[in-house]
C-alpha positions as CSV (number, residue, x, y, z in Angstrom):
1,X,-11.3,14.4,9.7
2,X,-9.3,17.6,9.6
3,X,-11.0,20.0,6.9
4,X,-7.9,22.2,8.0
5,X,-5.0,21.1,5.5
6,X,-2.1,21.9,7.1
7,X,0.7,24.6,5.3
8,X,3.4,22.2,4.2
9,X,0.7,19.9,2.2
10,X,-0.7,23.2,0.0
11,X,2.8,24.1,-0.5
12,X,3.0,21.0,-2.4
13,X,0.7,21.3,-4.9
14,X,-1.5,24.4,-6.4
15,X,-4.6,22.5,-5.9
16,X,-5.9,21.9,-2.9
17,X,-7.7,18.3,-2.7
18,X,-11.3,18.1,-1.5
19,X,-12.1,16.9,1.7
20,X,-14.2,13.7,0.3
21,X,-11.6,12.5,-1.4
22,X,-9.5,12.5,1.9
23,X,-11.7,10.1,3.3
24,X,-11.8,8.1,0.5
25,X,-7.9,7.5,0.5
26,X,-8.5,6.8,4.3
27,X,-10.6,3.7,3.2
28,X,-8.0,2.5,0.7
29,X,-5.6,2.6,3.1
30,X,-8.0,0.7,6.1
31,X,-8.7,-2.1,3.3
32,X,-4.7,-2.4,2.5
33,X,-4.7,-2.3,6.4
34,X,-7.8,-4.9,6.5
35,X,-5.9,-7.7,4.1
36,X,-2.5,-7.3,6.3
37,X,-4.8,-7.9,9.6
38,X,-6.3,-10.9,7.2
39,X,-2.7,-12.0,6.7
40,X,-1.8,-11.8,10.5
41,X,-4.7,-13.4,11.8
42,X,-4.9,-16.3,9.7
43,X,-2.6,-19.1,8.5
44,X,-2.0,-17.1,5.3
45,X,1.3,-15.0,4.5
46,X,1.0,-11.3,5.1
47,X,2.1,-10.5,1.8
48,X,-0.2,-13.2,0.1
49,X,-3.3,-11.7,1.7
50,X,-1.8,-8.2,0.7
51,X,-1.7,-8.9,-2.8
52,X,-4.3,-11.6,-3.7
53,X,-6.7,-10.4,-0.5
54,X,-10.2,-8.6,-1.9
55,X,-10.2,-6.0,0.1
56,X,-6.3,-4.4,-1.4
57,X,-7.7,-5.7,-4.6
58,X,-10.8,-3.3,-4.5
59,X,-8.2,-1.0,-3.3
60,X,-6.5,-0.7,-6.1
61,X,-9.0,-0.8,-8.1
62,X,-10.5,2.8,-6.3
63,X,-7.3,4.0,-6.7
64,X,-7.5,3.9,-10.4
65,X,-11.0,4.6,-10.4
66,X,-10.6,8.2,-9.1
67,X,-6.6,8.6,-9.7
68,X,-7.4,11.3,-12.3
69,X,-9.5,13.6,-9.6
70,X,-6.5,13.7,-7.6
71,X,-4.2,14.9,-10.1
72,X,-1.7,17.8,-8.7
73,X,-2.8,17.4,-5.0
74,X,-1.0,16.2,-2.4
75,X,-2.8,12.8,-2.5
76,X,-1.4,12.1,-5.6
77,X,1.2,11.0,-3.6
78,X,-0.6,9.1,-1.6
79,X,-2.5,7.3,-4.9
80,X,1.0,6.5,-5.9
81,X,2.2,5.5,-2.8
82,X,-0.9,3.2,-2.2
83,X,-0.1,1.5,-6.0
84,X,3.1,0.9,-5.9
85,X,3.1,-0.4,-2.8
86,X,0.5,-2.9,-4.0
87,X,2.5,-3.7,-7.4
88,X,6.2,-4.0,-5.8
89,X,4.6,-6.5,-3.1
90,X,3.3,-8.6,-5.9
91,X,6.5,-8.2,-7.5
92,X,8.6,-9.5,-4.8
93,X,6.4,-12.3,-4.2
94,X,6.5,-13.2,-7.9
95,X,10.4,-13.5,-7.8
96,X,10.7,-15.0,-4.7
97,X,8.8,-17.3,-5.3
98,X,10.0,-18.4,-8.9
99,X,13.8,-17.5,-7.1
100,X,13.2,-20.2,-4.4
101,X,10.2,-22.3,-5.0
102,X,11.6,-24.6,-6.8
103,X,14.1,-25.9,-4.1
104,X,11.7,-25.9,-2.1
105,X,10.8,-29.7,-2.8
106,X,14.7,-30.4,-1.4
107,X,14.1,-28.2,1.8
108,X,17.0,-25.7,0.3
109,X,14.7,-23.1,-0.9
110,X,12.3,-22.9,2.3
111,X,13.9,-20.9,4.4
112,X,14.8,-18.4,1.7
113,X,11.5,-18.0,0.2
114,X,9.9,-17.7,3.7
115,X,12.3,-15.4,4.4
116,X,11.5,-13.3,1.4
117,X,7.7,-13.6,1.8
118,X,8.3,-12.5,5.8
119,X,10.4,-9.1,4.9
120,X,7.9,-8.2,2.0
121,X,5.0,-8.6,4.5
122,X,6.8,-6.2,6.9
123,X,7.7,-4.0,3.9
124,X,3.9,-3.7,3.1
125,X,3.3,-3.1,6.5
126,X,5.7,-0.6,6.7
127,X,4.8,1.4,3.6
128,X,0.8,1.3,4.5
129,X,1.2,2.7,8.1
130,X,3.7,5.5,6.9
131,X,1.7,6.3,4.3
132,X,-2.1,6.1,6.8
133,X,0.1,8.5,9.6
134,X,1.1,11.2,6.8
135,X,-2.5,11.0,5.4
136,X,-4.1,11.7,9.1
137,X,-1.2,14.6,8.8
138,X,-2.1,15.8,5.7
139,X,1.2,15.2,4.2
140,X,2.0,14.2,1.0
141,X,5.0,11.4,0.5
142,X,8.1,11.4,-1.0
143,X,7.7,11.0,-5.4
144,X,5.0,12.3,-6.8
145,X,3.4,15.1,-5.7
C-alpha cells in the first residue's frame, strides 16, 4: 500500500486518514468484489449475490462499524460510496422485481426483469471497480467528502 497520500486527496479533507484504515476499505471493496465474482461464476444473478451474498453483507456491516473513524477524510467518500452502492443495488432489485415479477408467470415480464437485474449487476460492478481504482489512487469520490 502507498503510505504516501497523494496532494489532491489531503486537499479534500483536513484530516488525513490512517493508513490501517486504507486497507481496511481495500477489504470492503475485495468482498463487494468477492460476491460479484460469486454472482458471475455461479448460476446466481450478479446483483442477487451483490446484495444477499455474505461477503457484501459483512461489508456493510464494516462499513458501519468504523464509519465514524473515517469521518472528514477522504474515505468518507469511499464509506459512502461503498453503502450506497450496496443500498441502491437492493433498491433496484426490489422494484424490479415487484415492477415485473408478477408478469413473469405470462412470459411478459421476463425479459424486463432480467433486463433490469442484468444492468443493476453491471451498475454494481461499475460503481465497485471505480470506487477500488480511486482507492488504490488515493482519491476520494464524487459526494461526500
Amino acid at each position: 500500500m502507498n503510505d504516501n497520500i497523494p496532494e489532491h486527496a489531503a486537499e479534500a479533507t483536513t484530516v488525513t486518514a490512517d493508513p490501517a484504515l486504507v486497507g481496511y476499505t481495500q477489504w470492503i471493496y475485495a468482498l463487494h468484489a468477492l460476491s460479484i465474482l460469486i454472482g458471475i461464476l455461479s448460476s446466481a444473478w450478479i446483483v442477487t449475490m451483490f446484495v444477499f451474498g455474505l461477503p457484501s453483507i459483512a461489508a456493510v456491516v464494516m462499513n458501519y462499524l468504523r464509519r465514524n473513524e473515517v469521518r472528514g477524510t477522504w474515505l468518507d467518500s469511499h464509506f459512502s460510496w461503498q453503502i450506497r452502492t450496496f443500498w441502491f443495488a437492493l433498491l433496484w432489485l426490489v422494484a424490479a422485481t415487484l415492477l415485473f415479477g408478477p408478469f413473469v408467470l405470462i412470459f411478459i415480464g421476463i425479459i424486463p426483469l432480467f433486463i433490469s437485474y442484468g444492468l443493476t449487476g453491471l451498475w454494481a460492478v461499475y460503481r465497485i471497480a471505480r470506487g477500488w481504482l480511486a482507492l488504490r489512487d488515493g482519491r476520494p469520490l464524487p459526494g461526500r467528502r
